[in-house]
N, C-alpha and C positions, 0 to 999 in steps of 0.2 A: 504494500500500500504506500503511497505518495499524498503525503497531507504538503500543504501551504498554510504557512500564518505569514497573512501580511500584518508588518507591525512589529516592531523589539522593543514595546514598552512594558510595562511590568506584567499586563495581561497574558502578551503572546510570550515573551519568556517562560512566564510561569508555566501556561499551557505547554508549551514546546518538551522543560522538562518531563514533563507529568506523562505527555502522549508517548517521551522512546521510554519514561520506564513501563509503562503500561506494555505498549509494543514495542521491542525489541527488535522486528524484524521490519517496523516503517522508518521511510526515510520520509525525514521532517526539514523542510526548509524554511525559513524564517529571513522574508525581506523585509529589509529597511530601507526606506527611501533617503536619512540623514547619514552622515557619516559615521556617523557610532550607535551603539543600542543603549536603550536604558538612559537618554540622558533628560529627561524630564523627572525619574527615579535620583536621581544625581543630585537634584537641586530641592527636590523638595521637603518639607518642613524645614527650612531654611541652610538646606545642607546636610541634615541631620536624618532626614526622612522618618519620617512620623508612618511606619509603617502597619498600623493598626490603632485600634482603641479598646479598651476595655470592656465598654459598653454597659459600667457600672452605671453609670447615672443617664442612659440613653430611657426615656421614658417609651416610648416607641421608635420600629423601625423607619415609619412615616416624619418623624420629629427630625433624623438625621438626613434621609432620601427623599426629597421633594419630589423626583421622579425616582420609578424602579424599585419601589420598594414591594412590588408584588412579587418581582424576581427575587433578591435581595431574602425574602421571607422563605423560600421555596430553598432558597441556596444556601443559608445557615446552619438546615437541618443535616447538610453533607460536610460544608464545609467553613465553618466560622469562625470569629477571633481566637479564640482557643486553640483552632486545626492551626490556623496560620503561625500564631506564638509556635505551638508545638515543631512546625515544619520546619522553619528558620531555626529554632532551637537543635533540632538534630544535625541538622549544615552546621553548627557551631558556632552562631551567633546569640553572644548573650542578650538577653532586652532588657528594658525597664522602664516600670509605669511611674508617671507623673504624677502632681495631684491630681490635674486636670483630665486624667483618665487616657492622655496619648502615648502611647506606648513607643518606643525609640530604639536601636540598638545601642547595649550599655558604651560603647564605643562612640555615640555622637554622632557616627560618620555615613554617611548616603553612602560611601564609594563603598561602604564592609555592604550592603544589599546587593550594591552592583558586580561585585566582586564575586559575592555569591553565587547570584545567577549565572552569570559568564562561564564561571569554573565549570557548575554543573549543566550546562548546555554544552561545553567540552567533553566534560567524563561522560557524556552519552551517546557522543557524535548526533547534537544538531549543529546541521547547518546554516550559516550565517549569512546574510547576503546583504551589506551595505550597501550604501549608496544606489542602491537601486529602485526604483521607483515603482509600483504597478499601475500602469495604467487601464489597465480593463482587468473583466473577468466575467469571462462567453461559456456557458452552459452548453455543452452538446452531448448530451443523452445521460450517462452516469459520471460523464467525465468534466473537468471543468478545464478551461483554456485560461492560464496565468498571462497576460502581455506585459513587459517591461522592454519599453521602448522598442526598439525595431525588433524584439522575440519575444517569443511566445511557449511555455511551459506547459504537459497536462499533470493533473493531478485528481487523485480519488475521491480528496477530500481539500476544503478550504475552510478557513480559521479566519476572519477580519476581525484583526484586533489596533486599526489603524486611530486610536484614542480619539478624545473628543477632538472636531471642529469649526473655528469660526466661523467659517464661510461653508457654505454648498457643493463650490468647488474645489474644498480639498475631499471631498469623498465622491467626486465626479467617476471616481476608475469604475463604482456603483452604478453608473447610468443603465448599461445592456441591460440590468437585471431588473431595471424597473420595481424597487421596491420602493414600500413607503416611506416619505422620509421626513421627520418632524424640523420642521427650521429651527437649524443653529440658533441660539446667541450667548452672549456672555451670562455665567453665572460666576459667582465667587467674585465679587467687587467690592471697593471703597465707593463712597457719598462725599460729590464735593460740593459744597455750600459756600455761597461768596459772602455771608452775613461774616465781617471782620468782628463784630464784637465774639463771636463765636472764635471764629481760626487765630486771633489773637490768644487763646490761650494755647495756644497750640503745646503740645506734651502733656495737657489735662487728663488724667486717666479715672476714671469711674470703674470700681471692680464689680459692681452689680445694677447695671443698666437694664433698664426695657424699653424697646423703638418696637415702632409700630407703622404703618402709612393710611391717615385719614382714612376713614370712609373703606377701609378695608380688611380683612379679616387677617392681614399678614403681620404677624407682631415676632419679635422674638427678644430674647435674654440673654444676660452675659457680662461683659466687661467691653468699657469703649472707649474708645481715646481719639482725644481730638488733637488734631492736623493743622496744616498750614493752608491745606485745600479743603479740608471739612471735617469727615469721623471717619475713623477705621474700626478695628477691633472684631474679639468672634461677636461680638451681637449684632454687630452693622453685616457683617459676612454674612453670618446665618439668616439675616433679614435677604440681603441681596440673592440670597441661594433659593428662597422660599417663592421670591416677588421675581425671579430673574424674566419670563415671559410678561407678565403685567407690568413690570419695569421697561421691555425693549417696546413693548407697544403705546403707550403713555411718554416713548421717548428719554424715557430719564428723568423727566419733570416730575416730582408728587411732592406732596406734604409729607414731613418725617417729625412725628410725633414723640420727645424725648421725655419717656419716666427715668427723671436722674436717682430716683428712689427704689427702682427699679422692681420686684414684685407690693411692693407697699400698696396700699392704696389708699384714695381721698378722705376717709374717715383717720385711718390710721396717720397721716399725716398731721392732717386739724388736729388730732389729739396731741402731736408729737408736738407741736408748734405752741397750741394751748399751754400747756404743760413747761416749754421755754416763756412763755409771757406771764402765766404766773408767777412761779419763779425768780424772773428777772424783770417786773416792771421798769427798773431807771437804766438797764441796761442797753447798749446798743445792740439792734437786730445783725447789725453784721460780725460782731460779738460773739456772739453764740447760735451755733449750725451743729446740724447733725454731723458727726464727727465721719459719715462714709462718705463727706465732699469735701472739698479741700477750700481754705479758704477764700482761694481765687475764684474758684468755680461758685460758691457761695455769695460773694461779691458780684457776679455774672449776674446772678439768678436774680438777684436785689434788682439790679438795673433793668432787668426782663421784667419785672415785674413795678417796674415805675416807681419804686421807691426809694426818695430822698437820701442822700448821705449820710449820717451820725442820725439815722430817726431811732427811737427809741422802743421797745415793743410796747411800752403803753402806750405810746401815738401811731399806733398801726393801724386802728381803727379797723371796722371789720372790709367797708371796701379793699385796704390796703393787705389783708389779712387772705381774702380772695381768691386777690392775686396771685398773693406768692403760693397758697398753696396753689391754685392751676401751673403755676410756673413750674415747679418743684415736680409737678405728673404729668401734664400735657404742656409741655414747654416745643412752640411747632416750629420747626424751619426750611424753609423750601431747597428742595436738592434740585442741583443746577448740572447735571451731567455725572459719571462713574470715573471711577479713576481705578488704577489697575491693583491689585494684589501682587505683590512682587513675590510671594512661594509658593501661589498657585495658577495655575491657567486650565478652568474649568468652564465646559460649554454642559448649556442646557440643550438638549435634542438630540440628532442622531438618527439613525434607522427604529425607525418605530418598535415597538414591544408586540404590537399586532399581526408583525411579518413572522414572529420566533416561536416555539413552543418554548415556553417559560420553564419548564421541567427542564429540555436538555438543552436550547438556548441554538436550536437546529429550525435556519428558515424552513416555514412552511410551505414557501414554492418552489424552492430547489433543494430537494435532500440531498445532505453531505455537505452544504453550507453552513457555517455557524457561525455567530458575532461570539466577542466577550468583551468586557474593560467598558468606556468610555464611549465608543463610537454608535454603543448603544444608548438609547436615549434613558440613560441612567446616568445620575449624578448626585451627588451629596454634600453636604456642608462642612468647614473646616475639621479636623480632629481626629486624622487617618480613617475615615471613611469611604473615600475614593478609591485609596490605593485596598483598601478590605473588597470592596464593590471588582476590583480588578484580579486579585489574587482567586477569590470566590466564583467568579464569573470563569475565570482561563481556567480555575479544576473542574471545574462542572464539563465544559466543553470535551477538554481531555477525558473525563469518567465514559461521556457520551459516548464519543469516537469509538471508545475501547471497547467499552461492551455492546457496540454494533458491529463491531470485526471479527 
């Protein structure tokens, strides 16, 4: 047997191994269209590769997978955080969990994954094919027709594991096959806001934020720091991952509604607030703040919320009183266009979900075709979710292959 993975990013590696130890007597070729494999693996969680998560504090799978999470559900039962810890662990890489539940290798280093993988696509004889590009892939009867540039390959089986992309036309070699195809756009983004009173605090970090967009059911939580161009942080990411399609169609324009209080809410506030004015009648309001803001950002909020310099909480009066609490939970300001995440480059869409059997991840209209990773319209929000969606996806495919041969 003759499989093809197009793609040498963590999916089709992954798969690649999995299918020569499964078969032993397939030959597995693996194109790349860049010069080397593995290097979006290389770079990400900032170098360090954040190669899974925990999934202690994941309240659902739907919470971290905006898209894909019906697959995602189906693919846990085979192969999940635990299988992937376990698999790198026997390759001899040590890991370790974070607070924040991201899992790393205890080494820091992207290149120990990459290194990994490379070895053991070595010790199995797959084959590696850089720099080479494919540009189609023509279906003729059980056979499939590979083309990179002026030649053309057959194969038994095909693997597209060519990760997410922005445009249409990087998964164009897709056309002859006429599948469904969900439009690309960016997911995983920063919010930039030209309100200077805002981006002058730039380095403001809030550890327990809540953002939300008006008039919409998209909220999320976390930790958020503001910028010289707006907010970043995982709450603003996890927002952007959730809103990523109703953000490309709305243009990037919405109201972004900031709970600096972050799960609190408007009674609990008033109380909290009450509670400093009693207390502290002759004191000044910019004085005394709930100690989860810092006093800069505390100063912010005063001025968002119209209130005088040196006023005092007995002259807050309840108009004055209001305010700051709305300031304090719905504090709104208008997002002016996305700015990029510099550790990750994740697209919403892909090859539809509708084209695949969700069980083996094998198109419905060409058997012996199968997606995994990215280029399926599977995606998720910061905190080694991706790269879990990718690892999970390339074994499934490979279990498939095998136990149809």
């Amino acid at each position: 047997m003759r499989v093809a993975v197009i793609g040498a990013g963590a999916a089709g590696c992954f798969c690649a191994i999995e299918l020569r130890r499964r078969l032993r007597d397939a030959e597995v070729t693996v194109f790349e269209a860049a010069g080397r494999p593995l290097a979006k693996v290389a770079v990400t969680g900032g170098g360090r590769c954040n190669l899974t998560n925990s999934f202690a504090e994941v309240r659902s799978l739907a919470s971290v997978y905006p898209r894909g999470e019906s697959v995602m559900k189906r693919g846990f039962r085979r192969f999940g955080n635990r299988d992937v810890c376990s698999w790198f662990e026997r390759e001899g890489v040590r890991l370790v969990t974070q607070d924040d539940q991201c899992i790393f290798p205890q080494s820091q280093d992207a290149m120990q994954i990459v290194r990994t993988l490379l070895r053991l696509m070595d010790r199995y004889g797959v084959i590696l094919r850089t720099s080479s590009r494919v540009t189609s892939i023509r279906h003729d009867g059980s056979i499939f027709e590979v083309c990179t540039g002026g030649t053309s390959e057959r194969f038994d089986r095909v693997v597209v594991t060519t990760g997410g992309s922005p445009k249409l036309s990087g998964i164009s070699f897709l056309d002859p096959l006429e599948l469904e195809i969900e439009q690309p756009v960016p997911s995983l983004f920063t919010f930039k806001i030209k309100d200077k009173s805002l981006t002058s605090m730039m380095g403001a970090v809030v550890e327990d934020a809540a953002v939300a967009f008006c008039g919409t059911k998209f909220k999320a939580e976390g930790p958020l720091l503001v910028t010289d161009w707006g907010v970043s942080g995982p709450a603003v990411l996890k927002l952007s991952s959730h809103a990523a399609r109703w953000l490309a169609g709305c243009g990037y324009r919405a109201p972004l509604s900031v709970n600096w209080m972050g799960t609190i809410g408007e009674q609990e506030v008033r109380d909290l607030l009450q509670g400093y004015m009693d207390a502290n009648p002759q004191k000044q309001v910019c004085s005394i703040y709930p100690r989860v803001l810092t006093s800069r950002l505390w100063s912010h909020l005063l001025m968002r919320a119209q209130l005088r310099d040196g006023i005092r909480w007995a002259e807050l009066g309840k108009k004055g009183f209001n305010r700051l609490v709305n300031v304090m939970i719905n504090d709104v300001y208008d997002i002016d266009g996305k700015g990029q995440f510099k550790d990750e480059f994740v697209t919403c869409g892909g090859v539809s979900l509708s084209n695949i059997d969700l069980n083996t991840l094998e198109s419905k209209k060409y058997p012996g075709l199968y997606f995994a990773g990215e280029v399926l319209d599977i995606d998720a929000v910061t905190g080694g979710f991706n790269l879990q969606a990718a690892w999970t996806t390339g074994y499934i495919v490979a279990c498939s292959i095998s136990q149809l041969s």
